[in-house]
Structure formats: C-alpha cells, structure tokens
C-alpha positions as CSV (number, residue, x, y, z in Angstrom):
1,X,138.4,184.3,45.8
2,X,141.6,181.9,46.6
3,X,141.4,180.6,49.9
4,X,145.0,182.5,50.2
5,X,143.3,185.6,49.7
6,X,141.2,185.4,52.4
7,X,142.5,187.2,55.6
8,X,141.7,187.2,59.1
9,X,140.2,190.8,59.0
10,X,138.0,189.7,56.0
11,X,136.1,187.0,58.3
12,X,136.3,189.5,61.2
13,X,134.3,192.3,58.8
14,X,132.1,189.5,57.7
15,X,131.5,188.5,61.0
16,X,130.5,191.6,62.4
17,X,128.4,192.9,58.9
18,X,126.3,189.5,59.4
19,X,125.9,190.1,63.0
20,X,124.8,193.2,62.0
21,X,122.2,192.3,59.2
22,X,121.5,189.1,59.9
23,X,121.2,188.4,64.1
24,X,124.5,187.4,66.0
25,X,123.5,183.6,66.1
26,X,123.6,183.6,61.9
27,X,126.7,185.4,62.6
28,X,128.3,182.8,64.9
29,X,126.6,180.2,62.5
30,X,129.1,181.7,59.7
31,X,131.6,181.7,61.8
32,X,131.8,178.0,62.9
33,X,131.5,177.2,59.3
34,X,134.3,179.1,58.1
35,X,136.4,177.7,60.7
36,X,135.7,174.0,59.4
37,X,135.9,174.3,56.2
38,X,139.3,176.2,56.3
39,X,140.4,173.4,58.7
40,X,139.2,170.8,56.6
41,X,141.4,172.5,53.4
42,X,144.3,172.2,55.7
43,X,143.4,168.6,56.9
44,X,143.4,167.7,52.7
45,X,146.7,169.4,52.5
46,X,146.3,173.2,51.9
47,X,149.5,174.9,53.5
48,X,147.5,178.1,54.8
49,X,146.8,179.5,57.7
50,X,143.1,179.4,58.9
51,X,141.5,183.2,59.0
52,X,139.1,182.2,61.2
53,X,140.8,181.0,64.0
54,X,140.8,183.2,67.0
55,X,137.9,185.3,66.5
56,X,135.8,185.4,69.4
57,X,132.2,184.8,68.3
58,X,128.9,187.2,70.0
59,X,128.0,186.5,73.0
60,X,124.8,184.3,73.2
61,X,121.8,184.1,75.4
62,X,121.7,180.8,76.6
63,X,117.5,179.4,75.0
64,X,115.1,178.2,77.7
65,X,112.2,177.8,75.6
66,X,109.9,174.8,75.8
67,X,106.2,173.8,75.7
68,X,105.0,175.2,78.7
69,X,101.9,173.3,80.6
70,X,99.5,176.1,79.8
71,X,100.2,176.0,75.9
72,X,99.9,172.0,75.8
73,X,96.2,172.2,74.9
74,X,96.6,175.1,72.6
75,X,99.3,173.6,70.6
76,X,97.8,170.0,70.4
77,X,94.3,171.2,69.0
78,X,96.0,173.6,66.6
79,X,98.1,170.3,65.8
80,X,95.4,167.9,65.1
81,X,93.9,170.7,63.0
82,X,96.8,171.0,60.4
83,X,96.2,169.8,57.1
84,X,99.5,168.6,56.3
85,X,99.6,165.3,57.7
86,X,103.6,164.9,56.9
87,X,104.3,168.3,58.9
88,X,102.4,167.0,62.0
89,X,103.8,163.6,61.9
90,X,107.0,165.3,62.0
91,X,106.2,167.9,64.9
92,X,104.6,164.8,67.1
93,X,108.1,162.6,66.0
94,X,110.3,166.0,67.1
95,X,108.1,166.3,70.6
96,X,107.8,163.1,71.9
97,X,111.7,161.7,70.5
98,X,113.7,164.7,71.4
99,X,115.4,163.8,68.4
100,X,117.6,166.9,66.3
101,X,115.4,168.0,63.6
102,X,118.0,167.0,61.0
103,X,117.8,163.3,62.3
104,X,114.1,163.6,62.1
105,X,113.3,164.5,58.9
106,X,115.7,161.9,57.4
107,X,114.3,159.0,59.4
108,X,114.4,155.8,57.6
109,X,111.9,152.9,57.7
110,X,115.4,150.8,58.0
111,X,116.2,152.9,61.2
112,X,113.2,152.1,62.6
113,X,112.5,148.8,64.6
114,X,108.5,149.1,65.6
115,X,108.8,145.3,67.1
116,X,111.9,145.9,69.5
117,X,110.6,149.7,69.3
118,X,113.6,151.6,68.8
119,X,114.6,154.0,66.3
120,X,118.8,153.6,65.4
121,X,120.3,156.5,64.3
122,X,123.3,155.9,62.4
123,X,125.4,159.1,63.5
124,X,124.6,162.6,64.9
125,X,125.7,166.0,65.3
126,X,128.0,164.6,67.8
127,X,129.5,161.8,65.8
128,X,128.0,159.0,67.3
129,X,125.7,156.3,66.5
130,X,122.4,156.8,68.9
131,X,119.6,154.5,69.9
132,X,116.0,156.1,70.6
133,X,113.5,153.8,72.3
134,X,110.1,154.7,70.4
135,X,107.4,155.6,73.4
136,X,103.9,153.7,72.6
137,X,102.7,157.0,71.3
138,X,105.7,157.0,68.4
139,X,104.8,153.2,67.6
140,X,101.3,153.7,67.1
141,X,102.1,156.9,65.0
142,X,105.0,155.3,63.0
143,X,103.0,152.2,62.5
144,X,100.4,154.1,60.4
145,X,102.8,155.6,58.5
146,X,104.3,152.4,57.4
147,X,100.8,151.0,56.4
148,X,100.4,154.3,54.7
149,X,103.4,154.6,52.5
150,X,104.2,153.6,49.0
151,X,105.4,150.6,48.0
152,X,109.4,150.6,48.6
153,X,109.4,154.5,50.2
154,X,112.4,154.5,51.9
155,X,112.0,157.5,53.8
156,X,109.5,158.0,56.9
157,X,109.0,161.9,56.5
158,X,109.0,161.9,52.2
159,X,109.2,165.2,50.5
160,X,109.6,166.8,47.0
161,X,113.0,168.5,47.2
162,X,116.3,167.1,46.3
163,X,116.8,164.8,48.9
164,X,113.5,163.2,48.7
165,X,112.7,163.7,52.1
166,X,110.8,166.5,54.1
167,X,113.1,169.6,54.7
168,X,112.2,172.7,56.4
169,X,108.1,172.8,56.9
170,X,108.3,176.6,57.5
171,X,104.3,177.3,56.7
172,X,102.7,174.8,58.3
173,X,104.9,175.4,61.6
174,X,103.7,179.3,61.7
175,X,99.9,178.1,60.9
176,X,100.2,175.9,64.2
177,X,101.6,178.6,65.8
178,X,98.9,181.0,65.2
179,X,96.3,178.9,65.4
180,X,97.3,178.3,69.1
181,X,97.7,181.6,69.8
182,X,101.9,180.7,71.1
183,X,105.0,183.5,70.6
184,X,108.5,182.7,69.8
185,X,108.5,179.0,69.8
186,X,111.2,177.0,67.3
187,X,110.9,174.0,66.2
188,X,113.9,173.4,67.9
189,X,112.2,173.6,71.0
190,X,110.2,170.4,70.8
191,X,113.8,168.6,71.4
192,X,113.9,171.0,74.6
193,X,110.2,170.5,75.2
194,X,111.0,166.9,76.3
195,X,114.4,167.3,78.2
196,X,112.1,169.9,80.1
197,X,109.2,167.5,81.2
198,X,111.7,164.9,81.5
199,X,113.3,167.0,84.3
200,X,110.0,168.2,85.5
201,X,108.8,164.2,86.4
202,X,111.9,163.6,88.2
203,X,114.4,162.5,85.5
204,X,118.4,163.2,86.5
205,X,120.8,164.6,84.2
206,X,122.0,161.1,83.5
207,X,118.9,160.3,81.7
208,X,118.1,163.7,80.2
209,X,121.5,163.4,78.4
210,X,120.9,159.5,77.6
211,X,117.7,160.5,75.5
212,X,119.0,163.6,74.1
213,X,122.5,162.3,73.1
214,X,124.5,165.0,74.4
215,X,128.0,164.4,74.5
216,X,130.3,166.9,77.0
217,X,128.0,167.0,80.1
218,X,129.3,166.2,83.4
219,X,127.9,162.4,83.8
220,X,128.7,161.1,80.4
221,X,131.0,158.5,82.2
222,X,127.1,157.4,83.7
223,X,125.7,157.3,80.5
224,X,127.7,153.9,79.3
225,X,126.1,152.2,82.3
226,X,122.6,153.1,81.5
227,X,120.4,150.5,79.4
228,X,117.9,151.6,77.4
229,X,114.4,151.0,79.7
230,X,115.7,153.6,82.3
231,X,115.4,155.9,79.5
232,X,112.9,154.3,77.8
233,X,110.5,155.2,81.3
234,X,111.2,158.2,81.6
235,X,110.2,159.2,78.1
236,X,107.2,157.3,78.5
237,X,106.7,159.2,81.5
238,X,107.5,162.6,80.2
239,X,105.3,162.0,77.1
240,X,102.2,161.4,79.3
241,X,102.8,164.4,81.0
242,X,102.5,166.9,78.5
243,X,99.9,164.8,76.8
244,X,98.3,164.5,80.0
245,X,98.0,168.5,80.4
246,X,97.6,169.2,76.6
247,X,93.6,167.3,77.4
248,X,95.0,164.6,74.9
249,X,93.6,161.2,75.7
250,X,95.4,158.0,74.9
251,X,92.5,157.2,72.6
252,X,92.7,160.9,71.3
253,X,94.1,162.4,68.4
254,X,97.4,162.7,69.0
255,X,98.9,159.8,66.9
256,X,96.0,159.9,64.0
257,X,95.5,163.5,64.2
258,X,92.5,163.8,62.3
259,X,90.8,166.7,61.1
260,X,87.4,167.0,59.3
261,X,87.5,166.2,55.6
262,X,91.2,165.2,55.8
C-alpha cells in the first residue's frame, strides 16, 4: 500500500489486532516503529501526514526482574554446563557489562581495549558513544576469546547469519533456564541483573546510570563529572556480589566455563 493510503484508523486497528494476538508490548513495539518510519518519510520529504501520531500506546507494567541471590548458584552451574561456548560467553558478557543485548552481540575486537580494559561502544540506543570499563572477570573472559579466534575475526561473539555475528541464542538461553530450574527470566534481564546488585552494594543512581548509559534520568547533569573508576568500582563490586552468592570462586568457572568433554 502507498504510504498515502495508510490512515490513522488503519494503525489504530493494527494496533489493537496485534495487542490482541501478539501481547501489548509487540503491540507498542509496532507502534513506535510505525511512528518512525512515517517520520523519517516526512524528514526525506514526503508531504503526508503521520497516521501514527497520537495513538496512545497500552499501558505497560513497569519489569523488575533480575537475578535474584537465591537463583545465582542455580544459574551459574546450569551456565558452566552449556555446551555452546559462544552463547555463554555472551550471557557472562550481558551479566557482568550491563551492556544492551544489541551492543553485545556485535562487540568488536577493535572496541575492545583489554590493556586500558575498556570496551568503546561507538553509539547506542540512545545515540551516544559509551565507554564500559571491562571488570577483571570480562578481561580474563575476553582475553580467551581473542587467543581463541581465527586469524583476522573481527567480531567477538561470531555467528553464521547474515551479519556474521551471533544473533538471537534462543535454545541455548531456555536449556539454561531449565536446567536451573528459573521462571520468566529475559535475557534482557542480565542488563537489569547488574543495575540491581549495583544498587544493592550501595551504588547511587549517578553510577547506576553511568554504567548503564541511560540518558533522561534525573542526575544526568552528574554523569559528565563522573570518571570512569567510580564506575569502574562499583561494577567490580557488584560482579563479586552475585558471583560471590552464585558459590563461583575467582578461580572457578565462571570465565572458562568448562564442562566435561567440551
């Protein structure tokens, strides 16, 4: 269909049949989309009016899911116990960064500083270039990796799709998860997971929002003043926590997670 054809009670019907089939977040998902991409005709000169515009989206339930102190264990052994090595370098990387999963799975080795141990991300959701400091945990894990890869492999988490690097590791998520015996739990949750423990061990918001890059939070004018070893602490901090309660050691499995015969 033109993009003239489409009216404001199309999207609405749209809207509300996705919400419908689908879960209201997929239909606030659809939603945001439309809105951009009808913008973004606009923006490259298309004389229309967007349909989207004004539709109030579902209401949402604000998520409050992270690794809780009891599940720690469960979800480290059922970790070290995966078979895909890529998929659990990628959950560890996820947990103990707080990075957005898109960000993670197309880390680059030229990102990644293991001597200054930083990891530079160009730009995120938010539009902004952001600066992780890599806990000892990450080095050691990242490390391994590099001496691991092939010649010239430019990307940290490699995969077999299109883009060349790891996508969406679906299975090997839900084998974790059933192996440890933990409900409703995203993947997504590992960026909360740290923010959480961060919080927990006596970070302020200032540094909770330095590590995870957000944006529109009431201190962001405190965030330009922060260096990097504030931050740096407290992740350090955090990570020992829950690796502290999940009964991994520092000379543990956590960073090689081996399994037998893998």
């Amino acid at each position: 269909r033109k993009l003239s054809a489409i009216r404001k009670a199309d999207v609405q019907k749209l809207h509300a049949n996705i919400g419908r089939d689908s879960g209201i977040y997929a239909a606030n998902r659809l939603l945001s989309l439309l809105h951009i991409m009808f913008n973004k005709a606009i923006e490259w000169g298309w004389e229309g009016v967007n349909p989207a515009h004004g539709i109030k989206k579902f209401r949402e339930q604000s998520r409050e899911r992270f690794l809780h102190g009891d599940e720690l264990p469960r979800f480290f052994k059922a970790l070290a116990e995966e078979p895909n090595q890529t998929a659990r370098d990628y959950f560890v990387t996820s947990l103990l960064t707080g990075a957005r999963a898109g960000n993670v799975k197309a880390m680059s080795w030229e990102q990644v500083n293991l001597e200054r141990g930083t990891w530079t991300i160009p730009e995120t959701k938010n539009g902004t270039s952001q600066t992780i400091p890599l806990v000892p945990e990450m080095i050691e894990l990242l490390q391994r990796r590099k001496d691991g890869a092939e010649q010239g492999e430019y990307w940290v988490f490699p995969g077999t799709g299109r883009t060349g690097h790891l996508v969406e590791p679906k299975k090997a998520w839900a084998r974790i998860l059933e192996k440890a015996g933990i409900e409703d739990l995203r993947m997504h949750d590992l960026r909360r997971s740290l923010g959480s423990w961060q919080a927990a061990t006596g970070a302020n918001l200032s540094i909770i929002g330095k590590t995870l890059n957000y944006k529109n939070v009431s201190t962001t004018a405190i965030y330009a003043r922060l260096n990097i070893d504030p931050v740096r602490e407290s992740m350090t901090k955090a990570t020992s926590a829950m690796l502290e309660v999940g009964g991994v050691l520092k000379s543990d499995n956590v960073v090689e997670m081996k399994t037998t015969g893998n």
